[in-house]
PyMOL commands that place a pseudoatom at each C-alpha (Angstrom):
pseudoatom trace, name=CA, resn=UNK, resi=1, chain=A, elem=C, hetatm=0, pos=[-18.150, -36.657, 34.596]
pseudoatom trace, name=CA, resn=UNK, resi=2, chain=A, elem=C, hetatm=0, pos=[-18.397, -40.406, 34.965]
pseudoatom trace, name=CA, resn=UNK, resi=3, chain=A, elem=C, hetatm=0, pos=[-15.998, -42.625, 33.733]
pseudoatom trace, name=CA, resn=UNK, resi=4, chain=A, elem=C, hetatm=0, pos=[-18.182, -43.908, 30.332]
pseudoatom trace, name=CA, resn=UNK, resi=5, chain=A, elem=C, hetatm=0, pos=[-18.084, -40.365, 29.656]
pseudoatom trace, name=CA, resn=UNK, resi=6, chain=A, elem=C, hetatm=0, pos=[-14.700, -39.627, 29.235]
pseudoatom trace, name=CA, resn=UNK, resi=7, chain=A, elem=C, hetatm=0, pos=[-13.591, -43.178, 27.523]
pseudoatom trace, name=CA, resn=UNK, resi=8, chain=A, elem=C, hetatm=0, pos=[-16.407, -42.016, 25.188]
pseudoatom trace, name=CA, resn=UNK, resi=9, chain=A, elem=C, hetatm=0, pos=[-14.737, -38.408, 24.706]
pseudoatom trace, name=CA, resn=UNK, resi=10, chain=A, elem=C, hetatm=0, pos=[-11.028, -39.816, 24.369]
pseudoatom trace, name=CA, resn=UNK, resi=11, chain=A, elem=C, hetatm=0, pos=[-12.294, -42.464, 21.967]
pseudoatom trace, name=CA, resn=UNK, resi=12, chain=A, elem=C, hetatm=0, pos=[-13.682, -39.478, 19.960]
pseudoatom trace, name=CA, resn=UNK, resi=13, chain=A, elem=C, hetatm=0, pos=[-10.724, -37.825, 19.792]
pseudoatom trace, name=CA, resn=UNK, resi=14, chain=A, elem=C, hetatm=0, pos=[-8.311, -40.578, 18.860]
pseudoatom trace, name=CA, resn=UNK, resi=15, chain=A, elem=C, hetatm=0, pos=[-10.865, -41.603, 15.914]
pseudoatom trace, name=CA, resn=UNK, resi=16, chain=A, elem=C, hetatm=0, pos=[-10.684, -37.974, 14.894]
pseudoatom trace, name=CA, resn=UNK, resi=17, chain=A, elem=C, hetatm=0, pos=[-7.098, -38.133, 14.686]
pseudoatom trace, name=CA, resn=UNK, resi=18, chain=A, elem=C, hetatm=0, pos=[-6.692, -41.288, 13.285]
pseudoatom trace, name=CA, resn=UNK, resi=19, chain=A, elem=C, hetatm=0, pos=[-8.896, -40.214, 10.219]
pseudoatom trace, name=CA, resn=UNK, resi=20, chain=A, elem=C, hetatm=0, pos=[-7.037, -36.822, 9.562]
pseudoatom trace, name=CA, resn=UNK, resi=21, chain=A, elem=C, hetatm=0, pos=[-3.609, -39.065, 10.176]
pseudoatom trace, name=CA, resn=UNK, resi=22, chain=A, elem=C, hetatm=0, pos=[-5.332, -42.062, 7.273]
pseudoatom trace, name=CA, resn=UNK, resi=23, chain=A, elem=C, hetatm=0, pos=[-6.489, -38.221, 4.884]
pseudoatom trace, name=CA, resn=UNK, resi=24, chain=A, elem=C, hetatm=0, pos=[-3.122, -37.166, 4.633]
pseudoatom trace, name=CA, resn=UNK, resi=25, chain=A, elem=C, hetatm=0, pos=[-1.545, -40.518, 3.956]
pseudoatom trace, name=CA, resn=UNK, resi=26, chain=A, elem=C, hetatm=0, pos=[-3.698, -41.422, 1.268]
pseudoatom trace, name=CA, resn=UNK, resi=27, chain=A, elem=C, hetatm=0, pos=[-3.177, -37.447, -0.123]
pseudoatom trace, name=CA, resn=UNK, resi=28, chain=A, elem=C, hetatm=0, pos=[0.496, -37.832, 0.016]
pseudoatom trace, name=CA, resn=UNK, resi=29, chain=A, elem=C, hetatm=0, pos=[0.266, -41.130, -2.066]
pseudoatom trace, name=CA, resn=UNK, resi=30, chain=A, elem=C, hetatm=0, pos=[-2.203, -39.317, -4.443]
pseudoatom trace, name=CA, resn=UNK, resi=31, chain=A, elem=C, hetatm=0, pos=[-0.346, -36.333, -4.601]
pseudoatom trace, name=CA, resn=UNK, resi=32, chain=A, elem=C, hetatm=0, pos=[3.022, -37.034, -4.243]
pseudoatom trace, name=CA, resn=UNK, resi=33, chain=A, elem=C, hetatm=0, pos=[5.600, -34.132, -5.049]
pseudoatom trace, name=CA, resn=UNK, resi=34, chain=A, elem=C, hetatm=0, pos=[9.160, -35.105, -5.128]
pseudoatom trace, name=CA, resn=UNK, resi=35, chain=A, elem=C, hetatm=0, pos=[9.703, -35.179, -8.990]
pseudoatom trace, name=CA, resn=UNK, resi=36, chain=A, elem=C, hetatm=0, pos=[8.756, -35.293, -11.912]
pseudoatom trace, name=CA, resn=UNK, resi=37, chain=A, elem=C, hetatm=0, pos=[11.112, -37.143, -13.813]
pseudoatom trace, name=CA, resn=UNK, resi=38, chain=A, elem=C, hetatm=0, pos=[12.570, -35.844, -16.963]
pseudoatom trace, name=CA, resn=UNK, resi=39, chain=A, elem=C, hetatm=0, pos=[10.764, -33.121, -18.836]
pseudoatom trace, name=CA, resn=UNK, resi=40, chain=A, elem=C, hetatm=0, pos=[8.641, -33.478, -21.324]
pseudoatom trace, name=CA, resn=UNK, resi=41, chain=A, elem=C, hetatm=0, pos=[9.791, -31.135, -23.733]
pseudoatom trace, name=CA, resn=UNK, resi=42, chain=A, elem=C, hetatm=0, pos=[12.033, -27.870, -23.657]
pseudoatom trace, name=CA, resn=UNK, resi=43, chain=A, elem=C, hetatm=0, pos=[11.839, -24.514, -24.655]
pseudoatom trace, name=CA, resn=UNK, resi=44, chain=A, elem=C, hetatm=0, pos=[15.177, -22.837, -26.381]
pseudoatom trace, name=CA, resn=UNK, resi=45, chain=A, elem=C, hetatm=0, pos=[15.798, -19.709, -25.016]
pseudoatom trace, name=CA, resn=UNK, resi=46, chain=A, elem=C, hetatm=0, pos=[18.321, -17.400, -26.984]
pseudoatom trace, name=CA, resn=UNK, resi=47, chain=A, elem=C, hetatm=0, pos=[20.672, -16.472, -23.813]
pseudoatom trace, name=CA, resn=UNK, resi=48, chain=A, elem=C, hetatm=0, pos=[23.000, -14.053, -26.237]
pseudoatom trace, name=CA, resn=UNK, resi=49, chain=A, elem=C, hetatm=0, pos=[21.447, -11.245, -24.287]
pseudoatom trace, name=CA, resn=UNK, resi=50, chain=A, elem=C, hetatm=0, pos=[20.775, -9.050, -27.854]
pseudoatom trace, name=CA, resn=UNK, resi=51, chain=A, elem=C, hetatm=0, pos=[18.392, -6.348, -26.857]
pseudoatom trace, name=CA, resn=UNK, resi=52, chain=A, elem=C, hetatm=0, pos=[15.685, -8.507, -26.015]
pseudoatom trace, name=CA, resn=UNK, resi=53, chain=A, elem=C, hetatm=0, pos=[15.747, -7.852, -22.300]
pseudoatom trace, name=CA, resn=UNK, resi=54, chain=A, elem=C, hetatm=0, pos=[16.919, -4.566, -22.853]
pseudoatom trace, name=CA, resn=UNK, resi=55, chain=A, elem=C, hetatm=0, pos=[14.784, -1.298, -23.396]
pseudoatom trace, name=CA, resn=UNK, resi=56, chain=A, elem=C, hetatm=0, pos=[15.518, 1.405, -25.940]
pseudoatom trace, name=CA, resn=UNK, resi=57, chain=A, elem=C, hetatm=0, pos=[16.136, 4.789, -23.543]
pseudoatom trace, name=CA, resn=UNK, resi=58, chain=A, elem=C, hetatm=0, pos=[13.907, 7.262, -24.138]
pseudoatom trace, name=CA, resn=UNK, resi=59, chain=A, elem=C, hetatm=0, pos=[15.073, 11.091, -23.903]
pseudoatom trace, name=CA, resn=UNK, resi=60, chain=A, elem=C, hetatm=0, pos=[13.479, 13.253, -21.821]
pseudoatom trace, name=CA, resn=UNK, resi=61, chain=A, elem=C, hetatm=0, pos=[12.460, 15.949, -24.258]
pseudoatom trace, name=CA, resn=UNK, resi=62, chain=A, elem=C, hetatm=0, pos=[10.873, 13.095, -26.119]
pseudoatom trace, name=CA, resn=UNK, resi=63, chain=A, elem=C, hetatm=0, pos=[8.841, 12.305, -22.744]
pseudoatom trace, name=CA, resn=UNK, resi=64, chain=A, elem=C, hetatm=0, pos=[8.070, 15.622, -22.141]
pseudoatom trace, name=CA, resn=UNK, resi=65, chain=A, elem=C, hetatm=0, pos=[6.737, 15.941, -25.717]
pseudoatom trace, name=CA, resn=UNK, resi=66, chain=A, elem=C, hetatm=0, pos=[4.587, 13.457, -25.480]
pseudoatom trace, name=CA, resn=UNK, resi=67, chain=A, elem=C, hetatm=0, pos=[3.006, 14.161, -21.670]
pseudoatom trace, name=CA, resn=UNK, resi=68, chain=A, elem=C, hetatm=0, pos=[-0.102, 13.539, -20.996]
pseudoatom trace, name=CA, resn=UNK, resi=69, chain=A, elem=C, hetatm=0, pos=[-1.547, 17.023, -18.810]
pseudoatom trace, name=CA, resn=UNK, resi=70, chain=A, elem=C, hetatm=0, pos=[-5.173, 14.962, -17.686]
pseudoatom trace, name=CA, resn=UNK, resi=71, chain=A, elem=C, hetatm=0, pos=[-2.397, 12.481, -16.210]
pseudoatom trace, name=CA, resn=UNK, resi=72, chain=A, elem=C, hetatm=0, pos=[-0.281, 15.522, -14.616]
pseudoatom trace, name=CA, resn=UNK, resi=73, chain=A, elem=C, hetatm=0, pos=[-3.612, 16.891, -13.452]
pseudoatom trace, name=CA, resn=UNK, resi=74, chain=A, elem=C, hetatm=0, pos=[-4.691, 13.563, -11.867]
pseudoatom trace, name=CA, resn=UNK, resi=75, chain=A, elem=C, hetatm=0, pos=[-1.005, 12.757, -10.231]
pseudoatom trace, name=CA, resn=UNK, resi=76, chain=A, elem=C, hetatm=0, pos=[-1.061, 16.559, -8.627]
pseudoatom trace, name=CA, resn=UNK, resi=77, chain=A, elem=C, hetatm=0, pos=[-3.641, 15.545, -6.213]
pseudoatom trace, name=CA, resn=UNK, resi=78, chain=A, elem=C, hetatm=0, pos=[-0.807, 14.312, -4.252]
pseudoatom trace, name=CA, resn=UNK, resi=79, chain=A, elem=C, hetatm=0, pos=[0.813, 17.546, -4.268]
pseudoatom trace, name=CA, resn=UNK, resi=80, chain=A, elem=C, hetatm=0, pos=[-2.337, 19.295, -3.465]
pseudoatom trace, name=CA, resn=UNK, resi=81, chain=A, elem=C, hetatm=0, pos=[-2.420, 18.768, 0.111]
pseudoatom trace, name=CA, resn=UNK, resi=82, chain=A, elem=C, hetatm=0, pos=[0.929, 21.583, 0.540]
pseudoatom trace, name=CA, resn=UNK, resi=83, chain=A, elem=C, hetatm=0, pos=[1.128, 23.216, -2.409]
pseudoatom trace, name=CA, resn=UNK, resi=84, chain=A, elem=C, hetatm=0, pos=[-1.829, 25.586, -4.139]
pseudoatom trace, name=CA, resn=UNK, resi=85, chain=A, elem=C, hetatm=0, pos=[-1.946, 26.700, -7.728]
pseudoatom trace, name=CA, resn=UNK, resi=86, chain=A, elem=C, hetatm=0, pos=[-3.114, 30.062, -7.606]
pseudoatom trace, name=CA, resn=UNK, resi=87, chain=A, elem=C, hetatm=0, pos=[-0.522, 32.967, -8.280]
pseudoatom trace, name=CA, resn=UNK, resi=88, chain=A, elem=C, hetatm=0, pos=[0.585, 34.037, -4.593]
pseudoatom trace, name=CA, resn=UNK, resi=89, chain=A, elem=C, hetatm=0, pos=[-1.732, 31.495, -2.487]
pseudoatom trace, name=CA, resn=UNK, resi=90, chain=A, elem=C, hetatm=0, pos=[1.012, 29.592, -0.404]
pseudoatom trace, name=CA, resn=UNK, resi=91, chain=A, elem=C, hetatm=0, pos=[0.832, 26.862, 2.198]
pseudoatom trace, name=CA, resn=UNK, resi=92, chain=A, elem=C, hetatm=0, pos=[2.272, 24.615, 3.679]
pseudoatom trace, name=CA, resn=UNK, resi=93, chain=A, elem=C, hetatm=0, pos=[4.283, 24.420, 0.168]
pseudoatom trace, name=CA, resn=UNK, resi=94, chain=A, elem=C, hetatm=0, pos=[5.042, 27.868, -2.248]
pseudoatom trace, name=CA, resn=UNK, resi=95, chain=A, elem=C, hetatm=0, pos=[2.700, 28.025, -4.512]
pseudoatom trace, name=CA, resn=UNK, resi=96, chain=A, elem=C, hetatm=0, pos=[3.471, 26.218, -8.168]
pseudoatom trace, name=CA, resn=UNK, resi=97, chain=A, elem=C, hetatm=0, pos=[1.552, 28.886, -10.889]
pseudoatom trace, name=CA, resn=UNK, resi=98, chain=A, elem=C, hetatm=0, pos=[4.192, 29.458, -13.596]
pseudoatom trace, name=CA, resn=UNK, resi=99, chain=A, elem=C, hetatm=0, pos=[7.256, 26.939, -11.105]
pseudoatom trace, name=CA, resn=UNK, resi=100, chain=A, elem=C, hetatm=0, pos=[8.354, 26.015, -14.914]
pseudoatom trace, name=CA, resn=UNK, resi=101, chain=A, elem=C, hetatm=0, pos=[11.355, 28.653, -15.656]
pseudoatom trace, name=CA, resn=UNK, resi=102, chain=A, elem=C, hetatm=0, pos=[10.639, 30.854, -12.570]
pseudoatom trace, name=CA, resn=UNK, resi=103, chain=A, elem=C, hetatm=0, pos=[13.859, 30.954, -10.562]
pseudoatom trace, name=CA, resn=UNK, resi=104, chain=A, elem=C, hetatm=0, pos=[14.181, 28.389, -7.381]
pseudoatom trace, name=CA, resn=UNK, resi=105, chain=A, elem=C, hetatm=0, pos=[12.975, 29.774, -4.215]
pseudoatom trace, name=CA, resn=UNK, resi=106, chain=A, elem=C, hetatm=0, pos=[11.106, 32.843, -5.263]
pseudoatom trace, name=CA, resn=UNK, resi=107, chain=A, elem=C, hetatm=0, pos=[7.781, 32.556, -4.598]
pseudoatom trace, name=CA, resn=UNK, resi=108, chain=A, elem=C, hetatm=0, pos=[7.034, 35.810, -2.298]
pseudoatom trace, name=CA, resn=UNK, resi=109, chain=A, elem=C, hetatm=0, pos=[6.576, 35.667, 1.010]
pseudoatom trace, name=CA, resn=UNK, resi=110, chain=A, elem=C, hetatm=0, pos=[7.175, 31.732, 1.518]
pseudoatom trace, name=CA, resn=UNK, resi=111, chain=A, elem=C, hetatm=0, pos=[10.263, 30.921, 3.671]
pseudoatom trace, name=CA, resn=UNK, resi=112, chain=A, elem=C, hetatm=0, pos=[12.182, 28.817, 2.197]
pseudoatom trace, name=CA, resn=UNK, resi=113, chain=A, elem=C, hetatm=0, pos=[15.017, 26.184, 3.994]
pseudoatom trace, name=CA, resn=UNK, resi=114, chain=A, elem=C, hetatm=0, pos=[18.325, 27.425, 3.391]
pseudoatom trace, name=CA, resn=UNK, resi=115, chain=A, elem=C, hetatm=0, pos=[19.127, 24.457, 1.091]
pseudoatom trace, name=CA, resn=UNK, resi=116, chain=A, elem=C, hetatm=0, pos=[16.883, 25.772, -1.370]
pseudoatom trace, name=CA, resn=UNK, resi=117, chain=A, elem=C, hetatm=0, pos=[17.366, 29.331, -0.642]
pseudoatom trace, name=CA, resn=UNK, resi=118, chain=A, elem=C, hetatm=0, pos=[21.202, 28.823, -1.665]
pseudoatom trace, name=CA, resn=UNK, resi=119, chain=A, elem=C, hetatm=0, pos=[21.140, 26.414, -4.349]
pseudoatom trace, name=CA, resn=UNK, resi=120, chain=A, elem=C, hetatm=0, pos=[19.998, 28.905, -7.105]
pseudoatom trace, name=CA, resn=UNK, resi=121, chain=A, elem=C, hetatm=0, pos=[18.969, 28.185, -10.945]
pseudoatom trace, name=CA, resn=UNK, resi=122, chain=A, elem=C, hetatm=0, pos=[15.924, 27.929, -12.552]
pseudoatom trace, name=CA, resn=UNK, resi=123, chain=A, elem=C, hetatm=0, pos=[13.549, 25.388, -11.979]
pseudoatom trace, name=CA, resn=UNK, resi=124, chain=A, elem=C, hetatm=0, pos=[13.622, 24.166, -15.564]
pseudoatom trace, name=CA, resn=UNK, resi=125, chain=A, elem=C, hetatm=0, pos=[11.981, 20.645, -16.494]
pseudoatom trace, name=CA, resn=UNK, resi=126, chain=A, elem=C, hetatm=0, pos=[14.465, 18.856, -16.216]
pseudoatom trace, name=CA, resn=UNK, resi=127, chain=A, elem=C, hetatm=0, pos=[15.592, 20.440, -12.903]
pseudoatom trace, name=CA, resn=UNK, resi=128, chain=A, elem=C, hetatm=0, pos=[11.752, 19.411, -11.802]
pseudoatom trace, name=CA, resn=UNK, resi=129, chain=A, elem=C, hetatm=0, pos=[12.518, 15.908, -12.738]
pseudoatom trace, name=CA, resn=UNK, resi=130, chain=A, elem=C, hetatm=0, pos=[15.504, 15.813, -11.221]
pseudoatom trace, name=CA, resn=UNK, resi=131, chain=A, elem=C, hetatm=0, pos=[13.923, 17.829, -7.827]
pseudoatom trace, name=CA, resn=UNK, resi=132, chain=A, elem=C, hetatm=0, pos=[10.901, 15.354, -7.956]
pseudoatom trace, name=CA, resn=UNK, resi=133, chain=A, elem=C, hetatm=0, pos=[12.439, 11.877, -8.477]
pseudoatom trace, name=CA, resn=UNK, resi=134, chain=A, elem=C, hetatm=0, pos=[13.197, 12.327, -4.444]
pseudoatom trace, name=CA, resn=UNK, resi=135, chain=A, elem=C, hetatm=0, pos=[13.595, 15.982, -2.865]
pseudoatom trace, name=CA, resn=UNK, resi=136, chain=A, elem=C, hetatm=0, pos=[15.371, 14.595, 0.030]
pseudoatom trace, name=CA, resn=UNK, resi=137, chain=A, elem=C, hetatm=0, pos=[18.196, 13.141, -2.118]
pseudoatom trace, name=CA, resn=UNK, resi=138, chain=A, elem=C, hetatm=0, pos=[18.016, 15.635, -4.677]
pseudoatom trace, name=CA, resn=UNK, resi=139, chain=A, elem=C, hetatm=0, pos=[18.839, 18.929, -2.203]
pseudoatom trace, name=CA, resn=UNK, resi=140, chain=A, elem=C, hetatm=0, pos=[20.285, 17.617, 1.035]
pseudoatom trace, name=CA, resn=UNK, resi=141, chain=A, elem=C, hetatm=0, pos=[18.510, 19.764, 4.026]
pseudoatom trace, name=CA, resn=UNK, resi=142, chain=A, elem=C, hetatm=0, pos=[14.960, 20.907, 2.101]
pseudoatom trace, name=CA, resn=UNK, resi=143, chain=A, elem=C, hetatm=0, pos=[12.154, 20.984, 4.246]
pseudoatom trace, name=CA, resn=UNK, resi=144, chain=A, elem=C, hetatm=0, pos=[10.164, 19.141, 1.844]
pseudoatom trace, name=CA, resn=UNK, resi=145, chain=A, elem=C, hetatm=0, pos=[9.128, 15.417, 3.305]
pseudoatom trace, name=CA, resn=UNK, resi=146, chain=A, elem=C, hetatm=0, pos=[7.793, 13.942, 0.245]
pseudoatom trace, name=CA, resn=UNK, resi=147, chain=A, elem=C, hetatm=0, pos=[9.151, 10.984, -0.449]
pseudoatom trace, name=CA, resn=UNK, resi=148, chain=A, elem=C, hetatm=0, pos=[9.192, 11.755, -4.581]
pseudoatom trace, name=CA, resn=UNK, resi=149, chain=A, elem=C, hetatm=0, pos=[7.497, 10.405, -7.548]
pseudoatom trace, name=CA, resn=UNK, resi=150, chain=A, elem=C, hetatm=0, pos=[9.323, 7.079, -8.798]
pseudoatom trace, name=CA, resn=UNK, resi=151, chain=A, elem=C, hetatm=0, pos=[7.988, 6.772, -12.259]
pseudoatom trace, name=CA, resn=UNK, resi=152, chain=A, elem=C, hetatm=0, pos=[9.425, 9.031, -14.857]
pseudoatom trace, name=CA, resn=UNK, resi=153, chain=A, elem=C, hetatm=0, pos=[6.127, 9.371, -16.800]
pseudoatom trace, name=CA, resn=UNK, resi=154, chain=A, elem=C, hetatm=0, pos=[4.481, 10.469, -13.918]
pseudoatom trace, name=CA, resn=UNK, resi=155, chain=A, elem=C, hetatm=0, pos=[7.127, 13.784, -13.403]
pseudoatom trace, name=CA, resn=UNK, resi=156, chain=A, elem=C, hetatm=0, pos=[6.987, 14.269, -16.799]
pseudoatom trace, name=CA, resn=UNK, resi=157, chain=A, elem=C, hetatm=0, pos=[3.204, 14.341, -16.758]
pseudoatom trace, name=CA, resn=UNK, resi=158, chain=A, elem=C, hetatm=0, pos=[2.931, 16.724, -13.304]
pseudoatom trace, name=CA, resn=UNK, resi=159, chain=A, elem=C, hetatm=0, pos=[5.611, 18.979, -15.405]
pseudoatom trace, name=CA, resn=UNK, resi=160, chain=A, elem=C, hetatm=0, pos=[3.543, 19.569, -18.068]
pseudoatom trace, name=CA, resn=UNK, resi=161, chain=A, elem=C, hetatm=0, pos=[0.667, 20.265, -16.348]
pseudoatom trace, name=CA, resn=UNK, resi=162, chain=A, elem=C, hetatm=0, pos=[2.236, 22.901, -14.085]
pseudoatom trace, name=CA, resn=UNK, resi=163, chain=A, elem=C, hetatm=0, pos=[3.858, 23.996, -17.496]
pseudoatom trace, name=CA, resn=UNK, resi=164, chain=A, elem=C, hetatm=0, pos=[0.322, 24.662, -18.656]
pseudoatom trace, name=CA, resn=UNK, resi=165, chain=A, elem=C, hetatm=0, pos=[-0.867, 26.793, -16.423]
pseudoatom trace, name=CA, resn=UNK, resi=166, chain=A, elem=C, hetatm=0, pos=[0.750, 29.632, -17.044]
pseudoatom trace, name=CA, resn=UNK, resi=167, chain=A, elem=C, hetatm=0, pos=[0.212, 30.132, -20.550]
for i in range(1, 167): cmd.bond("trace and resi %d" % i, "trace and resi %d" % (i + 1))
show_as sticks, trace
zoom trace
């Protein structure tokens, strides 16, 4: 490379950067950011804390109630991959025809983990919820690795579809 060249190539260069160093000069006097100044106007905000940011509780009977079984249906799916709804089919998972009011850790022929073989009851709804929020923190040792269902409407909805197939 000869030397008219490279004065020609470092003379590109410095023009480039001396028009993206003049750009954001002029932008920062367009555009400047600091402040504002005072505001305009203001917007009163009651700050009493009376109910407004605070949600009436709902029961759970009144949830379950008024669950949605297409929902349930749909949310399954992700129990689906372990756990099979015909009467006696298990996998990975017991099966879950007629789970609602059948004692825990009866389905024949599934082995269970000894967390869930000892802990006993019935698997009522609300036990369900309770089970289904997170299994791991729910009964400490289960083999089960889901990580749970965080929304309440969601259980609710997967309980009453596994409630209806049983009729």
């Amino acid at each position: 490379m000869d030397t008219m060249t490279a004065t020609k190539t470092v003379a590109a260069l410095c023009g480039a950067l001396l028009v993206f160093l003049l750009g954001k000069w002029v932008a920062e006097i367009i555009y400047h950011v600091d402040g504002h100044g005072q505001q305009a106007y203001v917007i009163e905000v009651d700050s009493s804390g009376d109910g407004a940011g605070e949600e009436e509780e709902v029961s759970f009977d009144e949830l379950l109630a008024s669950a949605d079984v297409d929902k349930g249906a749909k949310v399954f799916k992700k129990c689906s991959a372990c756990h099979k709804l015909e009467d006696g089919a298990n996998s990975t998972g017991p099966y879950l025809y007629g789970v609602v009011g059948r004692p825990i850790a009866s389905a024949p022929g599934f082995g269970y983990s000894s967390a869930m073989a000892d802990h006993g009851g019935d698997w009522t709804p609300e036990e369900l919820d309770a089970f289904l929020a997170k299994p791991s923190e729910y009964l400490k040792g289960t083999s089960m690795s889901f990580a749970g269902l965080k929304k309440v409407q969601d259980r609710v909805n997967v309980i009453a579809y596994l409630d209806s197939l049983d009729d």
